[in-house]
Chimera marker file (.cmm) of the C-alpha trace (Angstrom):
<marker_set name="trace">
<marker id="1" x="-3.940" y="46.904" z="2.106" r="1" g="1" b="0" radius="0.5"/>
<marker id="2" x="-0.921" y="48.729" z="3.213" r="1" g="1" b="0" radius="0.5"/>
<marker id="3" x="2.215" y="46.353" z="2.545" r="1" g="1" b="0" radius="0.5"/>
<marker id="4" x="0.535" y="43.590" z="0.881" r="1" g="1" b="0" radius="0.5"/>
<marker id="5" x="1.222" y="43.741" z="-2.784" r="1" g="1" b="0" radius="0.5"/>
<marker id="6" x="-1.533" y="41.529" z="-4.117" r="1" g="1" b="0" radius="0.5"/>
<marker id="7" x="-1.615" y="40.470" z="-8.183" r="1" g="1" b="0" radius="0.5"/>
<marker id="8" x="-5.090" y="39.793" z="-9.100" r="1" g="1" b="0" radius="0.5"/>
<marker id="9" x="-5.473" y="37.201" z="-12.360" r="1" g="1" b="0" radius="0.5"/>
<marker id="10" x="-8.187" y="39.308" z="-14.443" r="1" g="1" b="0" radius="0.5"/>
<marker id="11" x="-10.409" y="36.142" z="-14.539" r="1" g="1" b="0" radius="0.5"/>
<marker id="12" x="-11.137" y="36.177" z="-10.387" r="1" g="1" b="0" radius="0.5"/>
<marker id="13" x="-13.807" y="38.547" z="-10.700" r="1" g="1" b="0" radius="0.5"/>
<marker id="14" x="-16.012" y="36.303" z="-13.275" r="1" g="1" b="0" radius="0.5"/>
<marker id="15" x="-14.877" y="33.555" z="-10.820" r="1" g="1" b="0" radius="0.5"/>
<marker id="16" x="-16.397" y="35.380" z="-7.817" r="1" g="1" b="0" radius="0.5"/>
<marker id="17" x="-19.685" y="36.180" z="-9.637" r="1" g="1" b="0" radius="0.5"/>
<marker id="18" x="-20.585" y="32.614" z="-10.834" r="1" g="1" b="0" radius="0.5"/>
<marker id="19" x="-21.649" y="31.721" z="-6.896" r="1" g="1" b="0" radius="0.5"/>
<marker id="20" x="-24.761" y="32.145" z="-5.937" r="1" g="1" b="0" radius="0.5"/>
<marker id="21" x="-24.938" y="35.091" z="-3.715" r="1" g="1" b="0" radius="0.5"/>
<marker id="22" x="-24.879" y="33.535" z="-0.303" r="1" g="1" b="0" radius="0.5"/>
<marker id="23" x="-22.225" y="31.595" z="-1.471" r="1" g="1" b="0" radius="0.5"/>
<marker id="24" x="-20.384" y="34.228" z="-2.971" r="1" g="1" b="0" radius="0.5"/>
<marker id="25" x="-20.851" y="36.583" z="0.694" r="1" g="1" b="0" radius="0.5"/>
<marker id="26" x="-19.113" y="32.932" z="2.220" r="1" g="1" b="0" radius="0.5"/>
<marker id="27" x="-16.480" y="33.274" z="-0.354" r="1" g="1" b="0" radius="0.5"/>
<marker id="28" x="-15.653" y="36.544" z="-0.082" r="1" g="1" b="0" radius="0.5"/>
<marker id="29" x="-15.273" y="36.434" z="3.814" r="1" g="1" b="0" radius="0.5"/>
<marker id="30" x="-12.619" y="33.576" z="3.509" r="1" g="1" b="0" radius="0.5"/>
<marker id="31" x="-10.867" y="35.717" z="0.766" r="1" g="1" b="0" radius="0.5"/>
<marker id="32" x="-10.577" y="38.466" z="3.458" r="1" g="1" b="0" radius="0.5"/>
<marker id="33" x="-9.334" y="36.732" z="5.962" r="1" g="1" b="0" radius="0.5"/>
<marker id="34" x="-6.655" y="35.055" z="3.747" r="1" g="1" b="0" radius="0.5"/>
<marker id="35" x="-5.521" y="38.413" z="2.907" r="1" g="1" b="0" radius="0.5"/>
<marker id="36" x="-5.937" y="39.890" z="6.768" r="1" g="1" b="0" radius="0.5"/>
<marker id="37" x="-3.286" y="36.795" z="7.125" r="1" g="1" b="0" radius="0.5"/>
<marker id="38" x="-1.137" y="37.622" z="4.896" r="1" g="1" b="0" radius="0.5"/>
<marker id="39" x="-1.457" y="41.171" z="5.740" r="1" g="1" b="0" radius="0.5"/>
<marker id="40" x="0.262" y="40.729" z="9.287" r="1" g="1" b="0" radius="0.5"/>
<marker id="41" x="2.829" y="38.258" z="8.118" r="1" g="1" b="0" radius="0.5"/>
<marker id="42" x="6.019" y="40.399" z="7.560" r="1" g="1" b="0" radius="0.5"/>
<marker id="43" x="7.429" y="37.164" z="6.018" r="1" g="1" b="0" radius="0.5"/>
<marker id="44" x="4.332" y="38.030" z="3.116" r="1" g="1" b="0" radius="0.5"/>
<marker id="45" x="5.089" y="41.007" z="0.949" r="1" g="1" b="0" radius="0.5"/>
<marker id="46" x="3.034" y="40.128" z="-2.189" r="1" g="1" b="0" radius="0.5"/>
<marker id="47" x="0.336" y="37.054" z="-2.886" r="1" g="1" b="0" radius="0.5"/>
<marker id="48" x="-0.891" y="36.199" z="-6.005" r="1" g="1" b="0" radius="0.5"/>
<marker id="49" x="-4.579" y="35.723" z="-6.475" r="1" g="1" b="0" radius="0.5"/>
<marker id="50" x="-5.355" y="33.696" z="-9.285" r="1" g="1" b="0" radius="0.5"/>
<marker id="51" x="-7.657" y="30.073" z="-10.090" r="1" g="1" b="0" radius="0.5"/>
<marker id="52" x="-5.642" y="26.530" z="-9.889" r="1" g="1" b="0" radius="0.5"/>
<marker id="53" x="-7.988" y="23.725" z="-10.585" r="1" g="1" b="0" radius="0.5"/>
<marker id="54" x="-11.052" y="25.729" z="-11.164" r="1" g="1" b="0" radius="0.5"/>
<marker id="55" x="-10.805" y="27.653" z="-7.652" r="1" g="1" b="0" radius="0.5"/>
<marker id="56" x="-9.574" y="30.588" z="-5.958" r="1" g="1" b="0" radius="0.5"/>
<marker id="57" x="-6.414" y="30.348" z="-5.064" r="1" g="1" b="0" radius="0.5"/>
<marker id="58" x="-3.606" y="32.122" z="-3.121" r="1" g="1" b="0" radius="0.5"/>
<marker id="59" x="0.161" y="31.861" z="-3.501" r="1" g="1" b="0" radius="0.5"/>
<marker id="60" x="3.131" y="33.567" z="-2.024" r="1" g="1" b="0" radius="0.5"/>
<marker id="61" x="6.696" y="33.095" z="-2.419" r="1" g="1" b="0" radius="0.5"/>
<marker id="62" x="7.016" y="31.732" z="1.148" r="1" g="1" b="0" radius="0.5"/>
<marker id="63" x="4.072" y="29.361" z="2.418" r="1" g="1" b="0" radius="0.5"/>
<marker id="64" x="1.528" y="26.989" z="1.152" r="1" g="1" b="0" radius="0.5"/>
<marker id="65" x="-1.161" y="27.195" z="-1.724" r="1" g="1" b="0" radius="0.5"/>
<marker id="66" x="-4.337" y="28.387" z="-0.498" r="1" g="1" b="0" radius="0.5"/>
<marker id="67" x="-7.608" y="27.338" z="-2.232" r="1" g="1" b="0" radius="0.5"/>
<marker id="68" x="-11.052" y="28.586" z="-1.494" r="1" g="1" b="0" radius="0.5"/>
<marker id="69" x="-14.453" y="26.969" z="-3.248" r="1" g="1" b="0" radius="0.5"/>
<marker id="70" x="-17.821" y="26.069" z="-3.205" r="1" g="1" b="0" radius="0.5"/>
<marker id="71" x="-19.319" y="22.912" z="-5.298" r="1" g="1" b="0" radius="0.5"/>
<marker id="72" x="-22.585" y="22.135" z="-6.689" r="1" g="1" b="0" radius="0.5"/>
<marker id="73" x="-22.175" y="18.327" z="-5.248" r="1" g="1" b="0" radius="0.5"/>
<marker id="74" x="-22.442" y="19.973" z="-1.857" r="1" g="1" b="0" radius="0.5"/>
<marker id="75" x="-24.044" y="22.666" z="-1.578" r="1" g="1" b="0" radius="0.5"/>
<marker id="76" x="-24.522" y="23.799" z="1.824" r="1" g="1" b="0" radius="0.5"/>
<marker id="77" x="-20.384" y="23.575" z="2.217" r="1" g="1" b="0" radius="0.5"/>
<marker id="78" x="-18.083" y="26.200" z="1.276" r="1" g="1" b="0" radius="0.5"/>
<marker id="79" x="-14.259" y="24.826" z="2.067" r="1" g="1" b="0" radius="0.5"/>
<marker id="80" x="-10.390" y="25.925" z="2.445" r="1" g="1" b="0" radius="0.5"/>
<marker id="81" x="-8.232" y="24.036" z="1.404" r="1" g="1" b="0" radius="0.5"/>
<marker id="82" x="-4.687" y="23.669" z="1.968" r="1" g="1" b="0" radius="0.5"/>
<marker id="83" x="-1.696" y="21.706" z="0.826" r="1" g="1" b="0" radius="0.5"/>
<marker id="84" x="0.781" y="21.987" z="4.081" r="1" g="1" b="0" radius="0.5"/>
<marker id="85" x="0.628" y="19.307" z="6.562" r="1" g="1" b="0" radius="0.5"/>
<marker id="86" x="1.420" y="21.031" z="9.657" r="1" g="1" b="0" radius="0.5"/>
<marker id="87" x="-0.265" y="22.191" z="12.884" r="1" g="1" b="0" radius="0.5"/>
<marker id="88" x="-1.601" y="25.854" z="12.243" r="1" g="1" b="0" radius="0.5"/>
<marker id="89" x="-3.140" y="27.845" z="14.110" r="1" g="1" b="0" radius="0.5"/>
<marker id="90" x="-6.654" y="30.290" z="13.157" r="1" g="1" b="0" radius="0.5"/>
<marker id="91" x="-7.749" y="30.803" z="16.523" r="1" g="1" b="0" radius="0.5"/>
<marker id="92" x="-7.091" y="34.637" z="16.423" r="1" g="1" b="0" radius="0.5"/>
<marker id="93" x="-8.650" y="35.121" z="13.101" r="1" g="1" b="0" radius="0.5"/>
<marker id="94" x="-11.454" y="32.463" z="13.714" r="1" g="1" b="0" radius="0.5"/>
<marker id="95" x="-11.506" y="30.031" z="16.824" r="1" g="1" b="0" radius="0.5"/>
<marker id="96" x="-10.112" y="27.403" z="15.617" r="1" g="1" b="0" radius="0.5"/>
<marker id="97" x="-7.369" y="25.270" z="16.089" r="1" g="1" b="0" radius="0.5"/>
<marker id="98" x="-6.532" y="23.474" z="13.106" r="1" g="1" b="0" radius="0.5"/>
<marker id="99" x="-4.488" y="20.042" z="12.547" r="1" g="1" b="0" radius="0.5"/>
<marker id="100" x="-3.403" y="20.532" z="9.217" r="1" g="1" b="0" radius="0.5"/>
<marker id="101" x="-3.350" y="16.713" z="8.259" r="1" g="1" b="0" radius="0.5"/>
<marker id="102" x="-6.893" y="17.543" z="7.094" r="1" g="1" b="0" radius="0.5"/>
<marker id="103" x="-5.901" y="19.554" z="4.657" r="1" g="1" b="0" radius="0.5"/>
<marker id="104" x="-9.705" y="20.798" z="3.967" r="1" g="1" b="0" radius="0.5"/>
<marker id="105" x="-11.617" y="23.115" z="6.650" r="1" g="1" b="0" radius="0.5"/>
<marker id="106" x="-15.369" y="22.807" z="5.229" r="1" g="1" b="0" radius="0.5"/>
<marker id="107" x="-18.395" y="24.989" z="6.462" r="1" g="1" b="0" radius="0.5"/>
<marker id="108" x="-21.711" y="24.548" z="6.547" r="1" g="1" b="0" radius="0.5"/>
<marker id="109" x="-23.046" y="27.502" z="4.747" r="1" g="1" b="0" radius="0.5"/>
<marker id="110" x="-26.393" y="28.483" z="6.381" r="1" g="1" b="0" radius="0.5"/>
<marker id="111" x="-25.288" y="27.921" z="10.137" r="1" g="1" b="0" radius="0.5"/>
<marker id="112" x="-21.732" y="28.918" z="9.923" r="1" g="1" b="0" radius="0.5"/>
<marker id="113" x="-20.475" y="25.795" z="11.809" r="1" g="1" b="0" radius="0.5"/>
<marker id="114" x="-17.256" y="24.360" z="11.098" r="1" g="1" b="0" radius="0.5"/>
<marker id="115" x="-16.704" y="20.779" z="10.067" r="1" g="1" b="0" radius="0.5"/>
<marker id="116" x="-13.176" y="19.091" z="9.489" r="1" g="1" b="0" radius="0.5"/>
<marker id="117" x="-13.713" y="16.589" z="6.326" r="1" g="1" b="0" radius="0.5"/>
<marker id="118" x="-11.432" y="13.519" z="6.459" r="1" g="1" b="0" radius="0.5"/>
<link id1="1" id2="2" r="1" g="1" b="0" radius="0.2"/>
<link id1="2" id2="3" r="1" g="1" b="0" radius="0.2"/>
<link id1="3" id2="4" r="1" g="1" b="0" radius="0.2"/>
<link id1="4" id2="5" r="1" g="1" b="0" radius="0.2"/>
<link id1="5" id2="6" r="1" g="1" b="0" radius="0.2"/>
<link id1="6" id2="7" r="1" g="1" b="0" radius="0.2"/>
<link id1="7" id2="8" r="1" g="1" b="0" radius="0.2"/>
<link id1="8" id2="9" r="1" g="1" b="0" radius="0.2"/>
<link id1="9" id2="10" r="1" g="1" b="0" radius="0.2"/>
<link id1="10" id2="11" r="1" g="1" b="0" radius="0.2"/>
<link id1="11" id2="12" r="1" g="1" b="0" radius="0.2"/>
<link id1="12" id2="13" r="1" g="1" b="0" radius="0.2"/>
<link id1="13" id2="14" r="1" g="1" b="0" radius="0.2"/>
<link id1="14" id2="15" r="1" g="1" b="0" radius="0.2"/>
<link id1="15" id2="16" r="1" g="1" b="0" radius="0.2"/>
<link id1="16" id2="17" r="1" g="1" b="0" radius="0.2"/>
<link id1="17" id2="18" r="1" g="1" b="0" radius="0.2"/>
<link id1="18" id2="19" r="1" g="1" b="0" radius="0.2"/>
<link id1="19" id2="20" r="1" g="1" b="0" radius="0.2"/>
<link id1="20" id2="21" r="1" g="1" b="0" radius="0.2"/>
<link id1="21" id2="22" r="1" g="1" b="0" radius="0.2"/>
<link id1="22" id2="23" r="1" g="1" b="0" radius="0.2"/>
<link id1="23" id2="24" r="1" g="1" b="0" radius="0.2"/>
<link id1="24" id2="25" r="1" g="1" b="0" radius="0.2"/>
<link id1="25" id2="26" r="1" g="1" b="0" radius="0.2"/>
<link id1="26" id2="27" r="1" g="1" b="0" radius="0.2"/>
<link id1="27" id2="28" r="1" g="1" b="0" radius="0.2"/>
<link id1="28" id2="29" r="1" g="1" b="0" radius="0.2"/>
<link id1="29" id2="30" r="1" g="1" b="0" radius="0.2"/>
<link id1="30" id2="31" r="1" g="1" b="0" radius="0.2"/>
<link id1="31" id2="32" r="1" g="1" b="0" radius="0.2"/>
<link id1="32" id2="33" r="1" g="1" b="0" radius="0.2"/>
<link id1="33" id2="34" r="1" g="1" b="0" radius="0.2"/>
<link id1="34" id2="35" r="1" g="1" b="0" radius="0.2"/>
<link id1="35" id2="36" r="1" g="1" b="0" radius="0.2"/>
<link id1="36" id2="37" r="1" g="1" b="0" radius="0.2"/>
<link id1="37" id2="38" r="1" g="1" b="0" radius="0.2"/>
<link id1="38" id2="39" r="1" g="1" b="0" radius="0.2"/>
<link id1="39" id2="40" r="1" g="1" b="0" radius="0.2"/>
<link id1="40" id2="41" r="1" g="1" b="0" radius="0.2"/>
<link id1="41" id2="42" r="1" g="1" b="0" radius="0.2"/>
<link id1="42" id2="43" r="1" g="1" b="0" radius="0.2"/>
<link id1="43" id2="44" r="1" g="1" b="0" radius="0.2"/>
<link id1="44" id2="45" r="1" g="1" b="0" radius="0.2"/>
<link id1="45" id2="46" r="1" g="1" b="0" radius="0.2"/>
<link id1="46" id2="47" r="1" g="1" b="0" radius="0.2"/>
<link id1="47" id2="48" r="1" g="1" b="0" radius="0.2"/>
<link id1="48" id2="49" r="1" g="1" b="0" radius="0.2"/>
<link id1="49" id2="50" r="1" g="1" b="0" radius="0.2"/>
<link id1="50" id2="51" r="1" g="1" b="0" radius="0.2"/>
<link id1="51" id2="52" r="1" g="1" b="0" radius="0.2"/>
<link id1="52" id2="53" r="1" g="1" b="0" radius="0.2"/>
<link id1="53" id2="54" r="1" g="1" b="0" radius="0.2"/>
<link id1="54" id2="55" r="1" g="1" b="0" radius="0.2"/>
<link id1="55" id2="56" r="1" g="1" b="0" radius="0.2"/>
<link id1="56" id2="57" r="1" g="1" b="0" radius="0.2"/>
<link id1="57" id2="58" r="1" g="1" b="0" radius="0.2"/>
<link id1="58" id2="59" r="1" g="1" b="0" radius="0.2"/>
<link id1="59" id2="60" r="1" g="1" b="0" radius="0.2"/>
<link id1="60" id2="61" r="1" g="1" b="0" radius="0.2"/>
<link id1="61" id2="62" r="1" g="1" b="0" radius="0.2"/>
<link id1="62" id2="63" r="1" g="1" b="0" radius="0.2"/>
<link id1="63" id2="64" r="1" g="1" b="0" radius="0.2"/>
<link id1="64" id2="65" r="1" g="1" b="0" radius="0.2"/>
<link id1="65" id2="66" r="1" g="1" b="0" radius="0.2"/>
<link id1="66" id2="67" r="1" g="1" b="0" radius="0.2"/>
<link id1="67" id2="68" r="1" g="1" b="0" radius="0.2"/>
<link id1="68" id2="69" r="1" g="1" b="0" radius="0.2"/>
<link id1="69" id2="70" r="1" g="1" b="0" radius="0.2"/>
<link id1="70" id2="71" r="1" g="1" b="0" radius="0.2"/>
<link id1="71" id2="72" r="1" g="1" b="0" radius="0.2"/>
<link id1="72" id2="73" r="1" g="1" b="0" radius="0.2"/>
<link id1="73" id2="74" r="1" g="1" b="0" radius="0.2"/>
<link id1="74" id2="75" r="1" g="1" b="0" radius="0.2"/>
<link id1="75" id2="76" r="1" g="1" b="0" radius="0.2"/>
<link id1="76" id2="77" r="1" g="1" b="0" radius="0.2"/>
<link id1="77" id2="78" r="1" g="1" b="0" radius="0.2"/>
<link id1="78" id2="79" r="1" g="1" b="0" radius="0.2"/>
<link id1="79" id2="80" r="1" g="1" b="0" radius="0.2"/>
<link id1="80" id2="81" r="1" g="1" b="0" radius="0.2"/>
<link id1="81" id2="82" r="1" g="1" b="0" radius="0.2"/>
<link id1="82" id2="83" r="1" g="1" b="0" radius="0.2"/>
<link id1="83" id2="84" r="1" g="1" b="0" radius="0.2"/>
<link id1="84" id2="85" r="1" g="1" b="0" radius="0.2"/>
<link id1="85" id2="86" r="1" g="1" b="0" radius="0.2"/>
<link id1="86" id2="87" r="1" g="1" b="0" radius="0.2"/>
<link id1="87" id2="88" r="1" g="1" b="0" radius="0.2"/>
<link id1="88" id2="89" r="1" g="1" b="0" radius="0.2"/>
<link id1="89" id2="90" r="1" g="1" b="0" radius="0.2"/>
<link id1="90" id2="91" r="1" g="1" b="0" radius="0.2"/>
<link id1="91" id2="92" r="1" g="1" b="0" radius="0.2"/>
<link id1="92" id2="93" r="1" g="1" b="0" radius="0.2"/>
<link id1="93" id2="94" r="1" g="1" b="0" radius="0.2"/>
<link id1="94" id2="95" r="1" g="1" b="0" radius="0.2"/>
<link id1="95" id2="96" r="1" g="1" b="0" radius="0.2"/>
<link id1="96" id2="97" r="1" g="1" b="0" radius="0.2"/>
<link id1="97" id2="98" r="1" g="1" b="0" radius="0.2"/>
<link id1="98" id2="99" r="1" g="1" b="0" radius="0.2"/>
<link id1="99" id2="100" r="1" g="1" b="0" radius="0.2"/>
<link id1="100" id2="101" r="1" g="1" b="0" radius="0.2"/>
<link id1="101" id2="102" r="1" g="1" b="0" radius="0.2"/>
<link id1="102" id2="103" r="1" g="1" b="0" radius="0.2"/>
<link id1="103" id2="104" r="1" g="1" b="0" radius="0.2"/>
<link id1="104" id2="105" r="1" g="1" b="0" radius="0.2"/>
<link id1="105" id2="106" r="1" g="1" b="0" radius="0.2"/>
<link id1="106" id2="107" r="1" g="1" b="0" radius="0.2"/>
<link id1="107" id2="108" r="1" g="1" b="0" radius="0.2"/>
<link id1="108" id2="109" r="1" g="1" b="0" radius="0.2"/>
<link id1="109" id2="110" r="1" g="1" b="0" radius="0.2"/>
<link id1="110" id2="111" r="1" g="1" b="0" radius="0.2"/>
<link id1="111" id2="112" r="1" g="1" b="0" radius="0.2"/>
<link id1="112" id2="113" r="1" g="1" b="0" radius="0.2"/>
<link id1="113" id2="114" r="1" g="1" b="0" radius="0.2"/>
<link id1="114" id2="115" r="1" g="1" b="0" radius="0.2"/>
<link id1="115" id2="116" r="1" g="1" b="0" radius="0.2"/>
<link id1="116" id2="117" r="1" g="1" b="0" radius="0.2"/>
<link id1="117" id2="118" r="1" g="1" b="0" radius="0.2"/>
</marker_set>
């Protein structure tokens, strides 16, 4: 990361090793593109990695809470979730045009399809 200051809470990497491992590859790739984000936004000079609720989560001073996770209830889904209720826009990072009022972007884990979840 060049600008991106990012404080890591010491228990994410126990948190990242509890998934199963094609889980945890899922994970990981929506961790990376939450900080390729945040990265490119010059509004976004540090984020804070740390767990809210049980799950990865991502804050910065400016923006919405960012939570990643995968649940035992449903396991072939892997979500985002997010708390803002606007109109955002992914396509760049992953084809996908996103109303916001969902506030949960789930995928299906072994064919990589996106779902929204109501």
């Amino acid at each position: 990361m060049g600008k991106l200051k990012l404080e890591q809470d010491p228990r994410m990497k126990e948190k990242y090793r509890s998934y199963p491992p094609k889980v945890r590859k899922k994970i990981k790739m929506l961790r990376q593109l939450i900080l390729d984000v945040a990265e490119e936004n010059e509004e976004v000079n540090a984020l804070e990695e740390t767990l809210k609720w049980g799950e990865p989560s991502f804050l910065a001073k400016k923006g919405s809470t960012i939570r990643i996770d995968w649940k035992t209830k449903t396991p072939d889904q892997y979500a985002m979730y997010f708390k803002c209720t606007r109109l955002i826009h992914l396509r760049k990072y992953t084809g996908i045009l996103l109303n916001m009022r969902q506030r949960v972007l789930s995928y299906l884990t072994l064919k990589m399809k996106c779902q929204k979840r109501n």
